[in-house]
C-alpha positions as CSV (number, residue, x, y, z in Angstrom):
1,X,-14.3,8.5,1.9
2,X,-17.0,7.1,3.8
3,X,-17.9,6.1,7.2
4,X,-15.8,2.8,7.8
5,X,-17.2,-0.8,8.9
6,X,-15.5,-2.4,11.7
7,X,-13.2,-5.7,12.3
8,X,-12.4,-6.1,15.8
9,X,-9.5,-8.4,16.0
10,X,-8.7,-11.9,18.6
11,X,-6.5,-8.9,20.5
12,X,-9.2,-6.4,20.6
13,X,-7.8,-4.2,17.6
14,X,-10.2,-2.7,15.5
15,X,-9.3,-2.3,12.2
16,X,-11.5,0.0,9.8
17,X,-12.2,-1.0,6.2
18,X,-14.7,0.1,3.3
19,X,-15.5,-2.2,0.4
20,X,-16.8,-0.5,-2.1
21,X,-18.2,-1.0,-6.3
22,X,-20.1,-4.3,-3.6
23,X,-22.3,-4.3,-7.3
24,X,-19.1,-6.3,-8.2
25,X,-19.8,-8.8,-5.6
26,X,-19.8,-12.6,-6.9
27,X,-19.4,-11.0,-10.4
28,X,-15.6,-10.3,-10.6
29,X,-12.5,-10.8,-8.5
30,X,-12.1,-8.1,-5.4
31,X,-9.1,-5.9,-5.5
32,X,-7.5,-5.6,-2.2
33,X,-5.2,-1.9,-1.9
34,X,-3.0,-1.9,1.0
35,X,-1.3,1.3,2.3
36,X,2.3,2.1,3.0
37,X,4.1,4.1,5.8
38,X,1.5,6.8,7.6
39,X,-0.9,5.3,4.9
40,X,-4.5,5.6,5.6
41,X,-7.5,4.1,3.3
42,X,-9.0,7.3,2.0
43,X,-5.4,7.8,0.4
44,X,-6.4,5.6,-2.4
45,X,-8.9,7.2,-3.3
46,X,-8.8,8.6,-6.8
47,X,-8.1,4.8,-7.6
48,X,-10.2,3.4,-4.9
49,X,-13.0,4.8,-6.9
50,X,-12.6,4.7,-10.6
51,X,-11.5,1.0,-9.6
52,X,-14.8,0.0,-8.2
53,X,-16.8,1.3,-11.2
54,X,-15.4,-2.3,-13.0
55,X,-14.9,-5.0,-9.4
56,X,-15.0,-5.1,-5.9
57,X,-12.5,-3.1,-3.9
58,X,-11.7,-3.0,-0.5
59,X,-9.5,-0.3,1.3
60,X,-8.5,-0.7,5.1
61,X,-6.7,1.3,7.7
62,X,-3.8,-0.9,9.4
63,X,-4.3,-1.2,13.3
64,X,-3.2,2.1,14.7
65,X,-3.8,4.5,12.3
66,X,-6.8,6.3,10.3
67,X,-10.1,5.3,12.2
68,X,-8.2,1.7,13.1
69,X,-7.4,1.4,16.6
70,X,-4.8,-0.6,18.9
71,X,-5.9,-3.6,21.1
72,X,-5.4,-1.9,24.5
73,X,-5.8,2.2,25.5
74,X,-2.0,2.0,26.3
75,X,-1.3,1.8,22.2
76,X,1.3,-0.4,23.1
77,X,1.3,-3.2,20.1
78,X,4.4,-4.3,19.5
79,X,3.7,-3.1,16.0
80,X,5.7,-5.5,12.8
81,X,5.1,-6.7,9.0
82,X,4.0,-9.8,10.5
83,X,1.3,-8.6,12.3
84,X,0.1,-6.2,9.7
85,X,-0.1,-9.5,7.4
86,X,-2.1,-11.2,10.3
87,X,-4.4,-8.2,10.8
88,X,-5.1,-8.4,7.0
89,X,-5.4,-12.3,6.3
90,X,-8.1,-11.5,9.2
91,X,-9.8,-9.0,7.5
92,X,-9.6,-11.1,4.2
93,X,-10.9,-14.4,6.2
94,X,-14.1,-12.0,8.1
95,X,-15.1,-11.2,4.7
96,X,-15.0,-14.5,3.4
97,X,-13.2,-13.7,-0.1
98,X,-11.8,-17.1,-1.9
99,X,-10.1,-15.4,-4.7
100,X,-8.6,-12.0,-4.7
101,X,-5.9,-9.9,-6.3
102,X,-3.6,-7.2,-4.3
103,X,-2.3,-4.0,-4.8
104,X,0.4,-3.0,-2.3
105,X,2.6,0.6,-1.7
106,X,5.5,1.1,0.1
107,X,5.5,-0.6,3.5
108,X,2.2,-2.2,2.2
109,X,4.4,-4.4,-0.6
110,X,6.4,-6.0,2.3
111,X,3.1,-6.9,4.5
112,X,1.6,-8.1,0.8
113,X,5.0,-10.3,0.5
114,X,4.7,-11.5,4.2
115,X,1.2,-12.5,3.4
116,X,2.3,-14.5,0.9
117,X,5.4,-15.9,3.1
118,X,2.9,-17.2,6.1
119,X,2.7,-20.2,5.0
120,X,6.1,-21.1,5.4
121,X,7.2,-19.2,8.4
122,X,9.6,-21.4,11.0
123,X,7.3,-20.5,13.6
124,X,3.3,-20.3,13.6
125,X,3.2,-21.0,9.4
126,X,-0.4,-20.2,8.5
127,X,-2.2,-21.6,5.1
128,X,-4.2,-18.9,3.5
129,X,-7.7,-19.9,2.5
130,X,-8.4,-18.1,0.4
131,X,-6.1,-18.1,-3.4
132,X,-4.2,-15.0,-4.5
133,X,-4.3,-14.6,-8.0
134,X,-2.3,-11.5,-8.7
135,X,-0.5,-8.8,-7.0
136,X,1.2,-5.4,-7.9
137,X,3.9,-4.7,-5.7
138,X,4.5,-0.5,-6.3
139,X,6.9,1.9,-4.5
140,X,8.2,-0.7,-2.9
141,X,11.2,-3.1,-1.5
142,X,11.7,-6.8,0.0
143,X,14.7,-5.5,1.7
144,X,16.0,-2.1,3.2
145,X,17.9,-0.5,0.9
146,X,21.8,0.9,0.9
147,X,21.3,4.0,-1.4
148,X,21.6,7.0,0.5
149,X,19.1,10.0,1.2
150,X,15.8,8.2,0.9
151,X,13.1,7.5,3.1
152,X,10.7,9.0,4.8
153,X,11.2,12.4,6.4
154,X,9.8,12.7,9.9
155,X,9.7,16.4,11.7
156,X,10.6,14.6,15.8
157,X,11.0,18.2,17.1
158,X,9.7,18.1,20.4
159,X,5.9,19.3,20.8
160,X,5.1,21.2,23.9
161,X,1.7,22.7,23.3
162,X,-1.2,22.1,21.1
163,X,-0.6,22.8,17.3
164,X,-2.8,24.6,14.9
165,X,-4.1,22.8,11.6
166,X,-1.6,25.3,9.8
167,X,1.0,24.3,12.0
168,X,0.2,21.1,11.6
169,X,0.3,21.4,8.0
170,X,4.2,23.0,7.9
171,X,5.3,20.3,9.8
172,X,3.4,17.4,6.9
173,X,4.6,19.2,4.6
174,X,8.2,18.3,3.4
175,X,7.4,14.3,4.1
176,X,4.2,15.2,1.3
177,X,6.3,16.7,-1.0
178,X,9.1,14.0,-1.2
179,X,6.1,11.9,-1.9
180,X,6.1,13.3,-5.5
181,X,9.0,15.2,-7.7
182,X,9.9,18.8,-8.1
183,X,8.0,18.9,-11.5
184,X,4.5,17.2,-10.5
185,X,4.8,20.0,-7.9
186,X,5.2,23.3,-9.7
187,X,2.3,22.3,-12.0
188,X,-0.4,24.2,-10.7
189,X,-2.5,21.4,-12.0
190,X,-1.5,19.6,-9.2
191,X,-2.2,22.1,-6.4
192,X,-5.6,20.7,-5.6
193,X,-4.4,17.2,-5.5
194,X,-1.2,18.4,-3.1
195,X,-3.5,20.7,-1.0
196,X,-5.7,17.4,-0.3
197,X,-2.8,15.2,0.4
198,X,-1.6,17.5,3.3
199,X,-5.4,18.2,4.9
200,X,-5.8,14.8,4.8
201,X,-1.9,14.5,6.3
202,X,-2.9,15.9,10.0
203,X,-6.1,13.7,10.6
204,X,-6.0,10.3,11.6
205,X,-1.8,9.8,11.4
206,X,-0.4,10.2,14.8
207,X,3.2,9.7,14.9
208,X,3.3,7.7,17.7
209,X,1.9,4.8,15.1
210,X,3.9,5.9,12.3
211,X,6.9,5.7,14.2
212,X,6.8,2.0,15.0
213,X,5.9,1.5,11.2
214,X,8.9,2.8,10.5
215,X,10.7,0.5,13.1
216,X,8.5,-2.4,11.9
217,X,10.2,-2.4,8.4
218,X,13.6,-1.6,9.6
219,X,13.7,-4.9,11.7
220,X,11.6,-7.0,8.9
221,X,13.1,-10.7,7.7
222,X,11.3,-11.9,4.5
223,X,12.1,-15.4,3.2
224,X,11.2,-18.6,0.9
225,X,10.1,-16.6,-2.0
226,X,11.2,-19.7,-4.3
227,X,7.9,-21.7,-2.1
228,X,5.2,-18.6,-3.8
229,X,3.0,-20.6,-5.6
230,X,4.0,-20.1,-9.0
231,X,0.6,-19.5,-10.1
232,X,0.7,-15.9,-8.7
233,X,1.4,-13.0,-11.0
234,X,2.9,-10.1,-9.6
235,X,3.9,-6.9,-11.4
236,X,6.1,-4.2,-10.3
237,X,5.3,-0.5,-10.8
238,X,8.2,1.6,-10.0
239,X,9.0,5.3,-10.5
240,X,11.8,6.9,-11.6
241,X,11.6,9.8,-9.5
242,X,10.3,8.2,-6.0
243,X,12.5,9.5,-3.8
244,X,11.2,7.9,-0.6
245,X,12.1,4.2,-2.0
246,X,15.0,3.3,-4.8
247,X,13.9,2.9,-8.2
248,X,16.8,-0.3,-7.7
249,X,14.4,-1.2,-5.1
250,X,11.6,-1.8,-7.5
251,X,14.0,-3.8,-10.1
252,X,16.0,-5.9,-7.2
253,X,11.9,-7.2,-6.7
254,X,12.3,-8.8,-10.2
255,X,15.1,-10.7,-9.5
256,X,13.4,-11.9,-6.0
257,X,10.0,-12.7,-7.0
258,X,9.3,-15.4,-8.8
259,X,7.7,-14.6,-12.5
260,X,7.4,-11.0,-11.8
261,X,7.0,-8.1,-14.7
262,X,7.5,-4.4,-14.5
263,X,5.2,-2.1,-15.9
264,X,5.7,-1.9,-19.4
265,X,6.0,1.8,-21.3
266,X,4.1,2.9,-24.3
267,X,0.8,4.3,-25.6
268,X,-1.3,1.3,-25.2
269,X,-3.8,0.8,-23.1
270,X,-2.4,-1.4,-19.9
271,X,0.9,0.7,-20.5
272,X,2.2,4.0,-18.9
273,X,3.5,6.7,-20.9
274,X,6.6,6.9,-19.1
275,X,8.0,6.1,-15.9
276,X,9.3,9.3,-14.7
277,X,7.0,9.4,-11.8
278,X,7.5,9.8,-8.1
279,X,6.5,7.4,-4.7
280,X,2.6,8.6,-5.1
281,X,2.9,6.9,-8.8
282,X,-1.6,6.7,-8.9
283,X,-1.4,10.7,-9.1
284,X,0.5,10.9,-12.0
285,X,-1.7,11.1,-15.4
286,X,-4.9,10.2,-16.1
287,X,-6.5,8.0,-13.8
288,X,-7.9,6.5,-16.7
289,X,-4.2,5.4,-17.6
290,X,-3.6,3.2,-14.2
291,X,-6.9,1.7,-14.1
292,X,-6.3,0.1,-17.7
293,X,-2.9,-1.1,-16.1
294,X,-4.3,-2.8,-13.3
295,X,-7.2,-4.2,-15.4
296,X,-5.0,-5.4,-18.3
297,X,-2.7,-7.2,-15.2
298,X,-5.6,-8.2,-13.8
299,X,-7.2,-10.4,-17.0
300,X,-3.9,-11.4,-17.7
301,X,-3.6,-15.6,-17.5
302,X,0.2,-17.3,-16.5
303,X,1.2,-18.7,-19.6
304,X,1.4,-22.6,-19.4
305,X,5.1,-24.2,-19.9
């Protein structure tokens, strides 16, 4: 990706963001991707950029990780959904967008969700002022879930010396592969786009950060979904095979979120051939295939009762 611009936060966080296809700018609604777990912006990528070839998309770093930074040298932000939502509604507000849609992964879904739930927070309720128009929630959860053997996989073996990139890499390397399924990785189609996950897996992620992620969703309380304006559309993409978050996960969203859809199966454009996919669900066929879902979501109008 490129060099990233710069948001320094009330606190004195710095969060990094790029917004790229800016051609889009005041021509079509901005697309807002927002990372999960360990997540950093150039992650996105391969959808990043066939997304900005049609609208405006911005990609960010939350505080802590990739080239965004805490507010003090101690990195001692008490790190939690909440404030992720903050750091973004201030990111969103700097760059004065009125309308946008989001896409959210993982961790990033329950941010995307407490954006949408600041307004009615007990304590320091915030009106966004800008309007959301329509969000995907992928990969992801509004509560932790009871199924057994998922999540994340984090090597916590003490380190006593400095590691080598190859060391560095064995250690990334079984939290990258749970990211996808044992098919996707014994196509050697897929090498490239696996070798470039775990390059990109040593830079910028220290595990300090992702740590209190992790803590961050464990203790998150999300609430007064039936007060989401029910103008916003929201679509679930959910795979089969993710074995970092539930497929029930993705399901238990539709019965939480007002309105919401899952991503609908077929040879169509706006549909997916299938939903046997794993957590990293934008690597999985054709990138051609995702960017007519999100567009056909995108155009898509709430029916009127």
């Amino acid at each position: 990706m490129s060099r990233p611009a710069f948001l320094t936060l009330p606190d004195g966080a710095r969060l990094a963001y790029e917004l790229l296809g800016t051609e889009w700018q005041g021509v079509r609604q901005p697309i807002v991707f927002i990372g999960g777990v360990s997540s950093t912006r150039g992650d996105w990528q391969r959808l990043a950029n066939a997304m900005a070839l049609k609208r405006p998309v911005l990609i960010y770093d939350h505080r802590g990780i990739g080239d965004s930074t805490y507010s003090t040298p101690a990195r001692d932000d008490d790190i939690t959904i909440e404030l992720m939502a903050r750091d973004l509604l201030a990111l969103l507000q700097y760059l004065k967008f009125s309308e946008v849609s989001l896409c959210a992964f993982s961790m990033g879904g329950t941010v995307t969700q407490q954006l949408l739930l600041l307004p009615f927070l007990e304590s320091n309720p915030t009106t966004l002022p800008f309007k959301v128009s329509h969000v995907i929630l992928s990969g992801t959860f509004h509560t932790m879930w009871e199924e057994k053997g998922y999540g994340i996989r984090l090597d916590l073996t003490p380190i006593t010396r400095a590691l080598s990139d190859e060391e560095k890499k064995v250690r990334a390397k079984p939290s990258v592969e749970r990211s996808f399924d044992p098919e996707w990785l014994s196509n050697p189609a897929n090498q490239d786009r696996f070798n470039h996950f775990l390059d990109r897996q040593i830079v910028g992620r220290p595990l300090h950060t992702i740590k209190k992620q992790s803590k961050a969703v464990a203790r998150m309380k999300l609430y007064g979904y039936e007060r989401i304006p029910p103008n916003i559309q929201f679509l679930v993409i959910h795979g089969l095979r993710d074995a970092i978050v539930p497929f029930s996960s993705g399901k238990k969203l539709l019965q939480v979120v007002p309105g919401s859809t899952f991503v609908q199966t077929g040879s169509r454009p706006g549909q997916v051939p299938n939903i046997d996919f794993g957590h990293h669900w934008w690597e999985y066929f054709p990138i051609e295939v995702w960017v007519n879902v999100l567009e056909k979501f995108l155009s898509s109008q709430r029916s009127k009762l």
